[in-house]
C-alpha positions as CSV (number, residue, x, y, z in Angstrom):
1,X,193.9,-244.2,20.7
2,X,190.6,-243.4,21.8
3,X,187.5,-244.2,19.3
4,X,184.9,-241.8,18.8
5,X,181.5,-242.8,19.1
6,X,179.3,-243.2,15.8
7,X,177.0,-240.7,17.0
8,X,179.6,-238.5,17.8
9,X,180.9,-238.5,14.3
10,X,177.5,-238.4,12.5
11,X,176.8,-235.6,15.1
12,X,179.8,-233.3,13.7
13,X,179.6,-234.3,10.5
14,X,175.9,-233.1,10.0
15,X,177.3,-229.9,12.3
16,X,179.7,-229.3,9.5
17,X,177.4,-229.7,6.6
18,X,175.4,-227.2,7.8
19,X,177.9,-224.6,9.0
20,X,179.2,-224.9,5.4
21,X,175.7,-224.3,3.6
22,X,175.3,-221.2,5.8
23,X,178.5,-220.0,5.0
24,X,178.1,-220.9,1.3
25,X,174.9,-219.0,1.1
26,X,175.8,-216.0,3.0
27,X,178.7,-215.8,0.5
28,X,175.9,-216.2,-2.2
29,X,173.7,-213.4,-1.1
30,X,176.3,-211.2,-0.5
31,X,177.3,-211.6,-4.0
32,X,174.1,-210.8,-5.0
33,X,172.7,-207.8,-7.0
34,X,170.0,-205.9,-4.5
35,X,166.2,-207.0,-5.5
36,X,163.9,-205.4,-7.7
37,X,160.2,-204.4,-6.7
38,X,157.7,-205.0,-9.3
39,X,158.3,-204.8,-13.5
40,X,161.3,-203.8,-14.9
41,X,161.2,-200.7,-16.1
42,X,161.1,-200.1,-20.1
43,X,162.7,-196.9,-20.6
44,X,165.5,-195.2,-18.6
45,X,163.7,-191.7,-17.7
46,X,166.2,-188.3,-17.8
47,X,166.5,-186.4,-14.8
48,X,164.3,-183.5,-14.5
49,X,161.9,-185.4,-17.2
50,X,158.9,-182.7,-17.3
51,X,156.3,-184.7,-19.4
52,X,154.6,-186.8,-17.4
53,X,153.5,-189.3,-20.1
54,X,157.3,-190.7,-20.0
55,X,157.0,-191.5,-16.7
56,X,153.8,-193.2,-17.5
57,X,155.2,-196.0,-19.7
58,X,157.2,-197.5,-16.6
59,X,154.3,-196.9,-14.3
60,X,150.7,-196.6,-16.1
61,X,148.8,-197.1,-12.8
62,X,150.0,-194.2,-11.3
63,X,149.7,-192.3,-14.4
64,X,146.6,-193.2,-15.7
65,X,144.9,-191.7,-12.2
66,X,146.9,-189.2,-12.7
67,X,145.1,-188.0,-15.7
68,X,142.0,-188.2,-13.7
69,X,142.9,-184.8,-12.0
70,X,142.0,-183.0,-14.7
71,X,138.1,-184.1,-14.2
72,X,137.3,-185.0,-11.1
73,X,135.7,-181.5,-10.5
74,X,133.2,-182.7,-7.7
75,X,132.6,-180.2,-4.8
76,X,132.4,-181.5,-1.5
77,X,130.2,-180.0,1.2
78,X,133.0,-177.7,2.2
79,X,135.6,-177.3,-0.7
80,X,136.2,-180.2,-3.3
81,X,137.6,-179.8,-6.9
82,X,134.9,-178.0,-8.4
83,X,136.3,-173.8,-9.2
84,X,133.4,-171.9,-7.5
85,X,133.7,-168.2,-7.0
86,X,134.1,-168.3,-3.1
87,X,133.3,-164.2,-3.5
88,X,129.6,-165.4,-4.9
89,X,129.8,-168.0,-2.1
90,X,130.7,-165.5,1.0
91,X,130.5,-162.2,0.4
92,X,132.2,-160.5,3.1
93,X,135.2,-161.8,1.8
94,X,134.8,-159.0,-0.9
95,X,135.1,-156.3,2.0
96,X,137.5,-158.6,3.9
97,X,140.1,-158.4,0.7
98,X,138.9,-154.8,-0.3
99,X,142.1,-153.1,-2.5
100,X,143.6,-156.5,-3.3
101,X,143.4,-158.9,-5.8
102,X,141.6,-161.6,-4.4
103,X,138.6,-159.3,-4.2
104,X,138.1,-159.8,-7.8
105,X,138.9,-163.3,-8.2
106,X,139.4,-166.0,-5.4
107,X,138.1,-169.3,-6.8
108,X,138.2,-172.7,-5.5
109,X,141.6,-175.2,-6.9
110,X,141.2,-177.7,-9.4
111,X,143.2,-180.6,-9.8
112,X,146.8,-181.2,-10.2
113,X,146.1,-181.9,-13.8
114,X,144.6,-178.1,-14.3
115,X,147.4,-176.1,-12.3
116,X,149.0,-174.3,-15.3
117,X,145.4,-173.8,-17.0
118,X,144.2,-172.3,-13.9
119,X,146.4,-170.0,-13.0
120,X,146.9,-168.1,-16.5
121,X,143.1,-167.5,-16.8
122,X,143.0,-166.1,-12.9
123,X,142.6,-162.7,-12.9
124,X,144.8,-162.4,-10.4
125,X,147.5,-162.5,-13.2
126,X,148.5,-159.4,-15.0
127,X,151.6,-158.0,-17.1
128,X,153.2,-156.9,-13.5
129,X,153.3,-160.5,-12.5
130,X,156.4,-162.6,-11.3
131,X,157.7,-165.5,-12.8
132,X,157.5,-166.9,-9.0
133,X,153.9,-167.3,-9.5
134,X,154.9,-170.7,-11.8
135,X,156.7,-171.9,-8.3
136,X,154.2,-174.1,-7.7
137,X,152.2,-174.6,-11.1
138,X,154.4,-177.1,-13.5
139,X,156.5,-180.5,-13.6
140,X,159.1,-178.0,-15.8
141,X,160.0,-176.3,-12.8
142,X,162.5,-178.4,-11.1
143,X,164.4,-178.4,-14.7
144,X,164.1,-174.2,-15.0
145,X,165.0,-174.0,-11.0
146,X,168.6,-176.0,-11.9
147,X,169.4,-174.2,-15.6
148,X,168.4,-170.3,-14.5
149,X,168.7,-170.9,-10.2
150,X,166.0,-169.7,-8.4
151,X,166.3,-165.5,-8.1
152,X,166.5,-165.5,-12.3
153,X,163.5,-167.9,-12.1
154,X,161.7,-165.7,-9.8
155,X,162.7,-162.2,-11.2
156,X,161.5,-163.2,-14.9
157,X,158.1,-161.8,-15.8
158,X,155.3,-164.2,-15.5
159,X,154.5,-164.3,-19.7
160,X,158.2,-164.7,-20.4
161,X,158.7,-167.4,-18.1
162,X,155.8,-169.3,-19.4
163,X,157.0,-169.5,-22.6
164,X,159.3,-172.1,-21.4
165,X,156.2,-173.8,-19.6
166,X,154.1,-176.5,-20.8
167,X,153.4,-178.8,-18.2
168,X,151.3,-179.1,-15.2
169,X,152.0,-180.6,-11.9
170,X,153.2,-183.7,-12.7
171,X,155.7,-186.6,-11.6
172,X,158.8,-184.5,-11.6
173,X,157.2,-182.6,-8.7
174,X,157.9,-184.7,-6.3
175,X,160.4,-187.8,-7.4
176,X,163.8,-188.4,-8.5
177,X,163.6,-190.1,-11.8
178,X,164.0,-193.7,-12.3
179,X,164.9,-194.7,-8.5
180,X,161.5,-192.6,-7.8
181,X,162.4,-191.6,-4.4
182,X,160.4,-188.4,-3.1
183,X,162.2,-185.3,-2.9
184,X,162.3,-181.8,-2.3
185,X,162.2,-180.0,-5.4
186,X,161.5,-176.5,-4.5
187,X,165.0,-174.7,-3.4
188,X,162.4,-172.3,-0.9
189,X,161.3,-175.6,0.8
190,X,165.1,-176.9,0.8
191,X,166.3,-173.3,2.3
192,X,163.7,-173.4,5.5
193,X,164.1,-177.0,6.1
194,X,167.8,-176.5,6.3
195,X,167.5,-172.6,8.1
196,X,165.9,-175.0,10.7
197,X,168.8,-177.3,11.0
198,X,166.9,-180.4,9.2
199,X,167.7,-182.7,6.5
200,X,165.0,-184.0,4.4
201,X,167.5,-186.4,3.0
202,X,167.3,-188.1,6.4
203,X,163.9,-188.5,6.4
204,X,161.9,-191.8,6.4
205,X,159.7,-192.7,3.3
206,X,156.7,-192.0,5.5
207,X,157.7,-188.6,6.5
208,X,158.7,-187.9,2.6
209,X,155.0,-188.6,2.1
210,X,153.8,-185.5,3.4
211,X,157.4,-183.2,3.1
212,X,157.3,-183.4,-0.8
213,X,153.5,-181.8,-0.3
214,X,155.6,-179.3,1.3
215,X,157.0,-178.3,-1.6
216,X,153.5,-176.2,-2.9
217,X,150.9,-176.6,-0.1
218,X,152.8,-173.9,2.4
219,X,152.2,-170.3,3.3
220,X,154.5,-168.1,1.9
221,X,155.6,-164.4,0.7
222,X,157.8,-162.7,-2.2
223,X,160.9,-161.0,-0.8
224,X,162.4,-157.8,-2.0
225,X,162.5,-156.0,-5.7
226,X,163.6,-159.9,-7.5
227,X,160.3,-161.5,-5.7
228,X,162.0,-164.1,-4.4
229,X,160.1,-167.0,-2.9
230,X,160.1,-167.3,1.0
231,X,158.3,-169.4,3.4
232,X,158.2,-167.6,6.7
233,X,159.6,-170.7,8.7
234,X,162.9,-168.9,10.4
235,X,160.9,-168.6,14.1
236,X,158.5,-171.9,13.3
237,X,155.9,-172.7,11.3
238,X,152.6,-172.5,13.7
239,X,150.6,-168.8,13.0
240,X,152.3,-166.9,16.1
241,X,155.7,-167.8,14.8
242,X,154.6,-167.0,11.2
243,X,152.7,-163.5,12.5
244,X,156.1,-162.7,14.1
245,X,158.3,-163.3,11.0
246,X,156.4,-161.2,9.2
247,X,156.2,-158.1,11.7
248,X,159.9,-158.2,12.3
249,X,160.3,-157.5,8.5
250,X,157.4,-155.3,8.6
251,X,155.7,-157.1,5.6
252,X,152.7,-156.7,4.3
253,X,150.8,-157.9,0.7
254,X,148.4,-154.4,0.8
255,X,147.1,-151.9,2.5
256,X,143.5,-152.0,3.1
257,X,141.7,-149.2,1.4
258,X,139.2,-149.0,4.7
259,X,141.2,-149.7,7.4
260,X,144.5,-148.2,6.3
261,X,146.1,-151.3,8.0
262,X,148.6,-153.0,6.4
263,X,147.6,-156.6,5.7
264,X,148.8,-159.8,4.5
265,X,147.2,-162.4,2.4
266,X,147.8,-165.9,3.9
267,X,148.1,-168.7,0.9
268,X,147.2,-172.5,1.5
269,X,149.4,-173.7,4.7
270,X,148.5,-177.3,4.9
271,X,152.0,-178.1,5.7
272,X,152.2,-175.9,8.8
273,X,148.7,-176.8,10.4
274,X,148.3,-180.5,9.8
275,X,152.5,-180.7,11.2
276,X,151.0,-178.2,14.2
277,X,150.9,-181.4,16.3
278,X,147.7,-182.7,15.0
279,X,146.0,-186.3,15.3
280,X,146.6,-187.8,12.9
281,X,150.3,-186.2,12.1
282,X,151.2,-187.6,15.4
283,X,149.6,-191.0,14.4
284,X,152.7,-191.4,11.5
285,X,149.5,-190.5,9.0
286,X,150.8,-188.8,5.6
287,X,149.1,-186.9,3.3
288,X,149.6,-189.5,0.8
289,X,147.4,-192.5,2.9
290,X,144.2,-190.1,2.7
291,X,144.7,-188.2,-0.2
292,X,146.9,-190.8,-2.8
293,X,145.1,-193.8,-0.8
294,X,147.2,-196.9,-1.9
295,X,144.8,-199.0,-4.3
296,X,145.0,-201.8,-7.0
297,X,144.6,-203.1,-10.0
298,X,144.4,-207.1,-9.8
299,X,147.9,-208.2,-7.8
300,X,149.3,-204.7,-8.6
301,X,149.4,-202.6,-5.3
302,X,150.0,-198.7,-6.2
303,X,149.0,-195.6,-4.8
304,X,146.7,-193.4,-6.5
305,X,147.5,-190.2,-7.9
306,X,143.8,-188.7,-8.4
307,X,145.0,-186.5,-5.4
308,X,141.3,-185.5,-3.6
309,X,139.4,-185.4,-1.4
310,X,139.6,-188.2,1.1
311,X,135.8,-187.8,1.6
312,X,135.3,-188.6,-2.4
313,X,137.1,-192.1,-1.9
314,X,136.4,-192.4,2.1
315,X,135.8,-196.5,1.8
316,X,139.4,-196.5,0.6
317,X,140.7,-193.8,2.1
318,X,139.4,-193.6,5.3
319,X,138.6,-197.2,5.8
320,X,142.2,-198.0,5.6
321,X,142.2,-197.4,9.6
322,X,138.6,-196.7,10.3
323,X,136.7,-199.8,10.0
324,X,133.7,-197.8,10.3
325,X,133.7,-195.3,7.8
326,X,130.0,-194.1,7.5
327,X,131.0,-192.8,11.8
328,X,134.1,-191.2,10.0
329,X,132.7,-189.4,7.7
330,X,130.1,-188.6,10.0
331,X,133.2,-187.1,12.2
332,X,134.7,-185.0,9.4
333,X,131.0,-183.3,8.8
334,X,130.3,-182.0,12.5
335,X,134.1,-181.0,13.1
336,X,134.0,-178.8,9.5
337,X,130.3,-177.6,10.5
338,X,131.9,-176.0,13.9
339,X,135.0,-174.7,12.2
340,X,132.9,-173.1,9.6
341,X,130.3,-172.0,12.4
342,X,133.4,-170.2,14.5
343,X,135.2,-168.9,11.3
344,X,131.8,-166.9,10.2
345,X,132.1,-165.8,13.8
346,X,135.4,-164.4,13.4
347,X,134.5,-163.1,9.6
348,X,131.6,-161.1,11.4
349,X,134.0,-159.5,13.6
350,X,136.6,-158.8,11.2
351,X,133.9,-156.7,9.0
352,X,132.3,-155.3,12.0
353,X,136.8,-153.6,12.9
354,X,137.2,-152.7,9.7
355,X,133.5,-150.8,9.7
356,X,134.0,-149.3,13.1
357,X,138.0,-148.2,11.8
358,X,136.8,-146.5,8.9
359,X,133.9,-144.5,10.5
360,X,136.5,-143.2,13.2
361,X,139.1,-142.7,10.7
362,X,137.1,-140.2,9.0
363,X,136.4,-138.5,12.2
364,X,138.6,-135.0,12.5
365,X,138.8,-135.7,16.4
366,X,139.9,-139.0,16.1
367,X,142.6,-140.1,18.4
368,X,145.6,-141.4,16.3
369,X,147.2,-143.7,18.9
370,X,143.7,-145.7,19.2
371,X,143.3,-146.1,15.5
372,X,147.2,-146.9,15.1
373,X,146.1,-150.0,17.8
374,X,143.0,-150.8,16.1
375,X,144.6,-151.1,12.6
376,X,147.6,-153.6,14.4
377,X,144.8,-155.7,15.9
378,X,143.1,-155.7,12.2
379,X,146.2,-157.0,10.5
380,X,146.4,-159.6,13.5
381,X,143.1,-160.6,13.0
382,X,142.5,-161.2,9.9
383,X,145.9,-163.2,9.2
384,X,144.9,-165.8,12.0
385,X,141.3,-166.0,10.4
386,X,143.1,-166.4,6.7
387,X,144.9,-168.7,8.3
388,X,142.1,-171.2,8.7
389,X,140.4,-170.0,5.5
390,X,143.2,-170.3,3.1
391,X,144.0,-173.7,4.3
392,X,142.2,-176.3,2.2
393,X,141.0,-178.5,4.8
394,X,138.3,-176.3,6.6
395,X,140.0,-177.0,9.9
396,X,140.0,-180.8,9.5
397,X,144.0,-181.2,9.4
398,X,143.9,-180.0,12.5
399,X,140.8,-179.1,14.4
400,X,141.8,-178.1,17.8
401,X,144.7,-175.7,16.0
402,X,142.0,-174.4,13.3
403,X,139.5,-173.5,16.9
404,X,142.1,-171.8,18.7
405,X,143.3,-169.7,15.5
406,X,140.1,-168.9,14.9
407,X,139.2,-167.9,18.6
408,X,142.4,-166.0,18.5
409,X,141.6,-164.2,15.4
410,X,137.4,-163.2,16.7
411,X,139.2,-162.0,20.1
412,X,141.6,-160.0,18.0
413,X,139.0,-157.7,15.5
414,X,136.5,-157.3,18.6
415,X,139.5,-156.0,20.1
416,X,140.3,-153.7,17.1
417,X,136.5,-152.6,17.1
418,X,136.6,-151.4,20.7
419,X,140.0,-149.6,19.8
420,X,138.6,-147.9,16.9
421,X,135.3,-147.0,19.0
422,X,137.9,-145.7,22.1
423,X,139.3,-143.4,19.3
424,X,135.8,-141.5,18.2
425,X,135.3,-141.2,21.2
426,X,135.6,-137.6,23.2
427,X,138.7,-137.7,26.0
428,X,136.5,-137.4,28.5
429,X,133.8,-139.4,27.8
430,X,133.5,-143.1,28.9
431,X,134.2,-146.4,26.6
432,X,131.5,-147.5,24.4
């Protein structure tokens, strides 16, 4: 029989040893319960839970900033926290929202923390108000949403829904209690994402990190008698697609008392410009890594729910990925100074159709089809220019998109200007 050599046998025996400890601690680790991240938590939190406080106790960090939304009122060069009228502030937008209710009252947003305190002292609120108005206002609404379904949550008058409303934005928002994953909350949000074929179940952390924003910070309209709430989505979500939706429907919010056209009010689409292909969307930035820039307290890493600004925190949350933040910043200014340079451009024009519609109008020769086209180009204008305006970013989601709207939109009312001057003027006479 033929002997092995010693170094043969030492050679598979050491083979075998190891083989064995691999197996052995693949077996373990299979076995194993999945990991934990950070401290056990010390109370099991209910689904739904609307007071953010119990949320708190497992996660004080996030909480505790939290809190801090409902006084970091600091106004930023452009916007900010701080609820200035914007009427006081630009007063064309008085004749720009003439007949409607943001003529009286359009101030600038507080924090998440003031939400429900805010928007029952509007005066934008009155007994003829929709419960829809809460949509976007309380942590209790994901709980209401499931017991009453969305059209009996919509359909109940504003003051009788609120008396089951007691919290502000809050943690419920935006996460599923306990595991704390982000979701959608909103069933309008669900509805478009799914009208559009996607499912945000699918989605990567990263991407839930600007969808759950989705879930308030979108443009969108009350449907029929019940008020239901819709987001405009079913063609897409950039302006042309949204100004398309709404003329197929023939929708509109008023009609203006000097132009006769019939308008629409745009409300807040950060979702739909800063998704519109913009830089930093295509980058894989979120919202959440300028706005909820993570931070921390000694080892603990956490991201911070003082939602603001970025420019009120820009070393943290701008100098994540720009090492040079003072040329950042510096970057934000100039781009919000043009956008606010073309957008009183565009306001200009906008007052200057609605002037030149209303002096025709009242003309007895006045040629109805060129008033008819000068009122369309109105309504056309002054949604791409709301479009810009309403969206809390004074074109810095998206700067190219915010240039073009608003180039769009100053095109549009110098249009409607020359329409409205074609119909003063006699058949035979020659274009102003």
């Amino acid at each position: 029989m033929k002997k092995w050599p010693i170094t043969t046998i030492v050679l598979v025996a050491i083979i075998l040893v190891l083989a064995g400890a691999l197996i052995g601690t693949l077996l373990y680790v299979r076995n194993q319960p999945p990991p934990t991240r950070g401290v056990t938590p010390l109370i099991t939190v209910a689904a739904q839970e609307p007071d953010s406080a119990t949320w708190g106790l497992n996660f004080p960090n996030e909480y505790s900033t939290y809190l801090q939304t409902t006084s970091n009122n600091t106004r930023t060069a452009y916007g900010g926290s701080e609820p200035y009228s914007k009427l006081e502030a630009d007063p064309r937008l008085v004749q720009l929202f003439a007949g409607y209710s943001f003529s009286k009252d359009y101030n600038e947003e507080r924090g998440h923390g003031n939400s429900l305190t805010d928007v029952r002292a509007t005066q934008r609120v009155n007994d003829k108000t929709p419960g829809t108005c809460y949509s976007c206002k309380s942590s209790d609404n994901p709980r209401l949403w499931s017991a009453l379904g969305m059209v009996e949550f919509d359909k109940t008058p504003f003051a009788t829904l609120g008396e089951r409303i007691i919290n502000p934005i809050g943690c419920a928002n935006c996460h599923e209690a306990n595991t704390m994953q982000l979701i959608v909350t909103n069933p309008a949000l669900e509805a478009s994402l799914e009208a559009q074929g996607k499912d945000w179940r699918t989605f990567t952390r990263q991407e839930m990190r600007t969808v759950v924003c989705g879930n308030c910070h979108v443009e969108y309209y009350f449907q029929g008698e019940g008020k239901l709430l819709v987001f405009p989505w079913a063609g897409g979500t950039r302006i042309e697609d949204i100004a398309a939706y709404y003329e197929g429907i023939k929708f509109s919010d008023w009609t203006h008392p000097n132009s006769n056209a019939p308008m629409i009010k745009i409300q807040h689409p950060e979702f739909e410009m800063f998704t519109a292909s913009s830089t930093h969307f295509a980058a894989g930035v979120a919202c959440a890594d300028c706005h909820m820039p993570y931070t921390r307290d000694s080892a603990a890493k956490y991201s911070t729910h003082n939602v603001r600004s970025p420019l009120l925190n820009a070393s943290v949350a701008c100098g994540a990925c720009h090492p040079d933040v003072e040329y950042a910043t510096a970057r934000v200014a100039a781009i919000q100074a043009q956008v606010r340079t073309t957008m009183d451009a565009a306001e200009e024009a906008l007052v200057a159709a609605i002037q030149a519609i209303h002096t025709s109008a009242a003309l007895p020769s006045a040629d109805v089809a060129h008033l008819e086209e000068a009122r369309r180009l109105h309504r056309e204008a002054q949604l791409r220019w709301d479009f810009v305006a309403a969206e809390n970013s004074l074109g810095f989601h998206n700067p190219e998109e915010a240039l073009r709207i608003l180039a769009a939109a100053t095109d549009l009312a110098r249009q409607a200007q020359v329409a409205a001057l074609q119909a003063a003027a006699p058949a035979s006479a020659p274009t102003p």
